[in-house]
C-alpha positions in Angstrom: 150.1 -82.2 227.6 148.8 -79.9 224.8 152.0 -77.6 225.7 153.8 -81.0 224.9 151.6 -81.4 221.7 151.9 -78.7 220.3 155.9 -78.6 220.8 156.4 -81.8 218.8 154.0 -80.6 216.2 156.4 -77.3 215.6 159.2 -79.6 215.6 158.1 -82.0 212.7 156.9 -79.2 211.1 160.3 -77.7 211.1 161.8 -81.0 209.9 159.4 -81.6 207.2 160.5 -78.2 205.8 160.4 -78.7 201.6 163.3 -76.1 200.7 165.5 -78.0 198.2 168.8 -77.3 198.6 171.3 -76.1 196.0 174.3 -78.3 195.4 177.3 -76.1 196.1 179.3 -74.8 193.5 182.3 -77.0 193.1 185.7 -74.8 193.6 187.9 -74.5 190.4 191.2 -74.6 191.8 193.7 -73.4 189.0 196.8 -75.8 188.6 199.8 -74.8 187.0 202.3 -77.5 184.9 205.7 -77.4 184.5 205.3 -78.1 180.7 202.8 -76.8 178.2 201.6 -79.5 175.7 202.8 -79.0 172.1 200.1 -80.5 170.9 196.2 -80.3 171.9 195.8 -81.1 175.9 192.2 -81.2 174.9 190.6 -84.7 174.9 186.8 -86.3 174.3 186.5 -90.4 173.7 186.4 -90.9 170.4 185.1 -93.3 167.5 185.2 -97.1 168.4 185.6 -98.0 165.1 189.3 -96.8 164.8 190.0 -99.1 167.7 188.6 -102.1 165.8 190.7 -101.2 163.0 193.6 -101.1 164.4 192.4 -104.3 166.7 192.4 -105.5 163.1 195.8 -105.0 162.2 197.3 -106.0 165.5 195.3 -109.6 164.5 197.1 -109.4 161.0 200.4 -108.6 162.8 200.1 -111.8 165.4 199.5 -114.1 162.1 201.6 -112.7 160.2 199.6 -111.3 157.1 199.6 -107.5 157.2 199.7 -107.1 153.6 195.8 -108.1 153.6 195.0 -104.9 155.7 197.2 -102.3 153.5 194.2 -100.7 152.7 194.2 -99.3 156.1 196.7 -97.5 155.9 197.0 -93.6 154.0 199.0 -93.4 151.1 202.0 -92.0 153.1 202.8 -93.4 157.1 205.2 -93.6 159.5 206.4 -96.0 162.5 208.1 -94.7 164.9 210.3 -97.2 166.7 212.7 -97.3 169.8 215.6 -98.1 167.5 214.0 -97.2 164.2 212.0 -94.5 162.5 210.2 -95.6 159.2 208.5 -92.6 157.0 207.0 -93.0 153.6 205.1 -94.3 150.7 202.6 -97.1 152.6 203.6 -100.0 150.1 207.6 -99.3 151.0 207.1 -99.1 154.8 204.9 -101.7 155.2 207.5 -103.9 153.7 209.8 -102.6 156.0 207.4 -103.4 158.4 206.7 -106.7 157.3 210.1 -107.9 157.1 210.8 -106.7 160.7 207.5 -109.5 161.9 209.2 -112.3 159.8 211.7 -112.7 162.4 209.5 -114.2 164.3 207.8 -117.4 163.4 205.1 -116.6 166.2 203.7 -113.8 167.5 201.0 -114.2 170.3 199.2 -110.6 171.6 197.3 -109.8 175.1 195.9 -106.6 174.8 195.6 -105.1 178.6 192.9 -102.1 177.3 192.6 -99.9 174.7 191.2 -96.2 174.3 190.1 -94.3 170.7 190.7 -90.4 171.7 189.4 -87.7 169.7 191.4 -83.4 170.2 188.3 -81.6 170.2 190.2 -78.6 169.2 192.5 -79.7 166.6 189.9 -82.6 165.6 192.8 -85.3 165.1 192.0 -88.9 166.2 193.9 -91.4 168.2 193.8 -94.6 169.4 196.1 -95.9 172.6 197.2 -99.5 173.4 198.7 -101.3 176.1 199.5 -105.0 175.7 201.8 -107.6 176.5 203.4 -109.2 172.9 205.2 -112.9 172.7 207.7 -113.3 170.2 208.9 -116.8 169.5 212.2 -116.1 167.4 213.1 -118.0 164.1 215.7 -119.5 167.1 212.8 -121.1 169.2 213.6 -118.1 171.9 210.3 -116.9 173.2 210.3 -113.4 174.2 207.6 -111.2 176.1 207.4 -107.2 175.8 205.1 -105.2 177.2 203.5 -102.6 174.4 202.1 -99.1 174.2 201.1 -97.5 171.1 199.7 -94.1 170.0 198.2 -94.7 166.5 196.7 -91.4 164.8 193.8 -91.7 162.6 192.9 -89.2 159.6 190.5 -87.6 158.9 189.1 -91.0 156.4 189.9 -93.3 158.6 193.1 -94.3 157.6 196.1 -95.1 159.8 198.8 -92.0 159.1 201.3 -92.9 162.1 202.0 -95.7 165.0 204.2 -94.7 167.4 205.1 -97.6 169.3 206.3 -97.9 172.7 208.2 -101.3 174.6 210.0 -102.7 177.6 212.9 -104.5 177.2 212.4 -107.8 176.2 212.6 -111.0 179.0 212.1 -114.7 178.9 210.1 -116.9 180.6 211.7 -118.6 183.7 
């Protein structure tokens, strides 16, 4: 019996033993891509308030009244389109841009998610966008697109360049 005892006494002791043990040391495998970026490949979340801004202009798009939000823009911009690059002076290409939204009388978005990314070695700023847009033409035609943009951010805040990205356009069955 004490044999016994004195057994099960080793054996919680054993058990109870306090060592803590080290996590392992993860393995850092190197990968190798087929492309190098040309560009930064280096990435941190950046500031929330450049996706409100631009949240801000996509609201000024769907009603129509971009003009109101020129201010957010830098002096010089681009827009870079699947069938159309625009690069200049703000006030020019945001006429451009404005004449391209009055050929729709409405324009409904549904933003799917949004991310504000910040280079954390060149320190540029961007925010991404996926959404689905319907267009109702001057025509009564309602078409859908789905959207992604990359919209860089200087250093003050101001939108320098939207690069935007669509599916063909469809109709509703």
């Amino acid at each position: 019996m004490r044999t016994a005892f004195l057994t099960a006494l080793f054996a919680l002791a054993l058990s109870c033993n306090n060592k803590e043990e080290k996590p392992k040391a993860a393995k850092t495998k190197t990968v190798y891509f087929p492309y190098s970026s040309s560009e930064s490949n280096s990435y941190q979340i950046g500031d929330s308030e450049h996706v409100k801004t631009v949240l801000e202009i996509w609201r000024a798009y769907d009603r129509g009244n971009i003009e109101r939000l020129k201010e957010s823009f830098a002096p010089n911009i681009s827009l870079s389109y699947p069938e159309q690059y625009m690069s200049g002076a703000r006030d020019s290409i945001l006429n451009l841009w404005i004449g391209k939204r009055k050929q729709y009388t409405t324009v409904q978005s549904y933003i799917n998610s949004w991310v504000p990314l910040s280079t954390t070695d060149t320190k540029q700023n961007y925010v991404m966008i996926w959404a689905k847009r319907e267009f109702t033409e001057t025509s009564g035609k309602v078409l859908y697109r789905f959207i992604h943009e990359s919209w860089k951010i200087n250093e003050n805040g101001k939108v320098e360049s939207v690069e935007h990205y669509t599916s063909a356009a469809w109709q509703s069955e």
